[in-house]
C-alpha positions as CSV (number, residue, x, y, z in Angstrom):
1,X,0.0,0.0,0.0
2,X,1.2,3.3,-1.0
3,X,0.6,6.8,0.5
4,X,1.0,10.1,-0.6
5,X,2.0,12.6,1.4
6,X,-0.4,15.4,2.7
7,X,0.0,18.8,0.3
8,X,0.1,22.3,2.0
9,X,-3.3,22.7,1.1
10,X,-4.4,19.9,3.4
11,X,-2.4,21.4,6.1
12,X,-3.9,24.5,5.7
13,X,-7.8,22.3,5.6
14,X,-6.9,20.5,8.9
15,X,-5.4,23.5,10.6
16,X,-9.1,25.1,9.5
17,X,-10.5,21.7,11.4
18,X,-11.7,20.6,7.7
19,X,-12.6,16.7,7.8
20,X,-10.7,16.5,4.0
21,X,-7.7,17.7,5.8
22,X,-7.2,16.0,8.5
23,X,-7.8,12.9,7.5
24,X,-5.5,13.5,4.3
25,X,-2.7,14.6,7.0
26,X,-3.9,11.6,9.3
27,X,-3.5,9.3,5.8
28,X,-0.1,10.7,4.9
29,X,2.1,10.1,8.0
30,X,0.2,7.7,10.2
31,X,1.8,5.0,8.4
32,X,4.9,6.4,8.2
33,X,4.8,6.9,11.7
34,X,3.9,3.7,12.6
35,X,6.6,1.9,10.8
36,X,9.2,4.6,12.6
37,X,7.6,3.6,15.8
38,X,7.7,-0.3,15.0
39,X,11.3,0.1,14.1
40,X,12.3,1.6,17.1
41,X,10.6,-0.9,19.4
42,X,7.9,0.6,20.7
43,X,5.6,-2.1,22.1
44,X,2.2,-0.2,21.3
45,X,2.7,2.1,18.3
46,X,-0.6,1.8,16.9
47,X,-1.7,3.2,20.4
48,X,1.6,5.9,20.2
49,X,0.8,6.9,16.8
50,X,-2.5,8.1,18.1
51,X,-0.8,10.1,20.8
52,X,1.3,11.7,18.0
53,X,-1.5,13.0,16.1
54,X,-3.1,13.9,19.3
55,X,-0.4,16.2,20.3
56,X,0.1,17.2,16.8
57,X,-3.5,18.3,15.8
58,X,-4.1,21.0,18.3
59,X,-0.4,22.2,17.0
60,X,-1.9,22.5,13.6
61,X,-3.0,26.0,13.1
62,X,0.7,27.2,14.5
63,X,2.8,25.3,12.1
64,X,4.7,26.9,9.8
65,X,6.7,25.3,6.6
66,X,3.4,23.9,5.1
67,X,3.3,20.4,5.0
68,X,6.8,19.6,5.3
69,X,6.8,21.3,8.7
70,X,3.8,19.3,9.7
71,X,5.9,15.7,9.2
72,X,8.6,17.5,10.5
73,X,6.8,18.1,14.2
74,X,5.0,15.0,13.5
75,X,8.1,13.0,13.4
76,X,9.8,15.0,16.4
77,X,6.3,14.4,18.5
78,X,6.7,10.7,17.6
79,X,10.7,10.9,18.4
80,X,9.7,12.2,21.9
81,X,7.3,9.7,22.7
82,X,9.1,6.7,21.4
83,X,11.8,8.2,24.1
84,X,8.7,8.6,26.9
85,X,7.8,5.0,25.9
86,X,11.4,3.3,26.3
87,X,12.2,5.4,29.7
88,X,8.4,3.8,31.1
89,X,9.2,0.9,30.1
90,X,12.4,0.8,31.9
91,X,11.2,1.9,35.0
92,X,8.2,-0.1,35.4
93,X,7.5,-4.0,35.0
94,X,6.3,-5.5,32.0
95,X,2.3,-6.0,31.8
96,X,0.8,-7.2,28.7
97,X,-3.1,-7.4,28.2
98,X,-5.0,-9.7,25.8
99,X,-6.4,-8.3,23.3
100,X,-9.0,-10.6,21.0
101,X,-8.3,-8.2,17.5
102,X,-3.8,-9.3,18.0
103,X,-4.8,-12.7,18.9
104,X,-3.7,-14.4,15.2
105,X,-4.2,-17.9,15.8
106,X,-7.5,-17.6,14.0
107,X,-6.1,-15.1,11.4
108,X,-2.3,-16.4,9.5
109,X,-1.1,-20.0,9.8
110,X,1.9,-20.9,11.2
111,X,3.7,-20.9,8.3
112,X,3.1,-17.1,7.4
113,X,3.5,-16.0,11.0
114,X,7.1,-17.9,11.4
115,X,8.2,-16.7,8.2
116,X,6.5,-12.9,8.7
117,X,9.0,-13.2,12.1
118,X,12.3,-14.4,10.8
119,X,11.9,-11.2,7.9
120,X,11.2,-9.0,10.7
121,X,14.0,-10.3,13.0
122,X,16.5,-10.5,10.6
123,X,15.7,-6.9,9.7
124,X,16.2,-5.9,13.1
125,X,19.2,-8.0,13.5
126,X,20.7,-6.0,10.9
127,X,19.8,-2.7,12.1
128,X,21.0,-3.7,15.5
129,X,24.6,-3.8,14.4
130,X,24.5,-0.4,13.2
131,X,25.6,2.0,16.1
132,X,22.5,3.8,17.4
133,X,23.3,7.0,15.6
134,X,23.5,5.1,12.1
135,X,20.5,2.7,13.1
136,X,18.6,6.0,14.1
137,X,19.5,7.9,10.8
138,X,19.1,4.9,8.8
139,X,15.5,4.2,10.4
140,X,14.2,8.4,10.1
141,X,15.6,8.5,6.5
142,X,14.4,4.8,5.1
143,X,11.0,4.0,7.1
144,X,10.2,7.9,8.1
145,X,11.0,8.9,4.4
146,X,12.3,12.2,6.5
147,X,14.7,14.6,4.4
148,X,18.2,15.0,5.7
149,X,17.1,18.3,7.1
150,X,14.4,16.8,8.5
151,X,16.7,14.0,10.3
152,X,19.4,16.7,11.5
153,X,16.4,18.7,13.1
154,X,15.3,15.5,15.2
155,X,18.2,14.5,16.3
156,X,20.1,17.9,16.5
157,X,22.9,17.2,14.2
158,X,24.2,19.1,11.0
159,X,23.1,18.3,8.0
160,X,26.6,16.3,6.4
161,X,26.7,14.6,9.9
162,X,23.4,12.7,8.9
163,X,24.8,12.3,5.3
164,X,27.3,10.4,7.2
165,X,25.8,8.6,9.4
166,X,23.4,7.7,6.6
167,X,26.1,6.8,4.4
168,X,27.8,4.4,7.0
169,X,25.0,3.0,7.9
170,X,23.5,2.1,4.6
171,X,27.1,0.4,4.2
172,X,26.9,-1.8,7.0
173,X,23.5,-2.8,6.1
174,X,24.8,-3.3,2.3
175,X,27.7,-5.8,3.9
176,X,25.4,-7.4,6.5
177,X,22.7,-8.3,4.0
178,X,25.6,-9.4,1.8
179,X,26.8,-11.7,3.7
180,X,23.4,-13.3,5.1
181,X,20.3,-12.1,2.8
182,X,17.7,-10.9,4.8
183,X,14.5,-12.7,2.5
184,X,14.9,-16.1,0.7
């Protein structure tokens, strides 16, 4: 499934509270967001995505840089609560609730689910041998689709740091997926 990404006009609708808007904004970065937030481990992010555009729509009418500065604060809003996230996680213990609508043993066979799990692992095996600035470039640039300015902003480095960063990292994963493919 492809998205596009929400046009200054729609910023300027859902800033105006225009039902168009918002959800074209809410269409736009939601999955983007959610993949970032997958990526970096958050155990929830459906649920964190929908604090992001929580905090993010009542920011809409003071946002400036049209609709690249809207996925610019959306993607620093979800930065800061993937943060919030890890830190509570660390602190507290780890409770899980069951929830009928993740329960897939009615849904995929085994099959699909084992090999949906070693893609996903081996993906994240990969990305965990990337120091956590690469991995954290790497992740903003390829599954946020952020600009490098974008990047540098969020993580408060310079523009050719993140080209670095990117660059490195996109050569480790070039060599680690070289050396054991990550699909079949």
């Amino acid at each position: 499934m492809t998205t596009s990404r929400p046009t200054d006009d729609d910023v300027v609708a859902a800033a105006a509270g225009d039902a168009g808007g918002l959800r074209a904004v809410w269409e736009g970065l939601a999955p983007r967001i959610l993949g970032y937030l997958r990526a970096k481990g958050v155990a929830d992010p459906e649920a964190v995505t929908s604090d992001v555009f929580l905090a993010l729509l009542p920011k809409l009418p003071g946002v400036t840089g049209g609709a690249a500065g809207v996925r610019r604060l959306a993607f620093a809003i979800a930065h800061a609560r993937m943060v919030d996230e890890h830190r509570a996680r660390a602190r507290g213990p780890l409770t899980v609730r069951y929830e009928p609508a993740d329960d897939r043993r009615t849904s995929n066979s085994a099959e699909d689910d084992a090999e949906y799990s070693l893609a996903a692992d081996r993906v994240r095996a990969v990305l965990q041998r990337l120091p956590d600035d690469q991995r954290e470039v790497v992740t903003l640039r390829i599954v946020a689709d952020l600009s490098i300015e974008q990047v540098a902003e969020i993580i408060g480095r310079s523009p050719g740091a993140v080209k670095q960063l990117q660059r490195r990292g996109m050569l480790a994963v070039r060599q680690a997926v070289t050396e054991r493919p990550v699909t079949r």
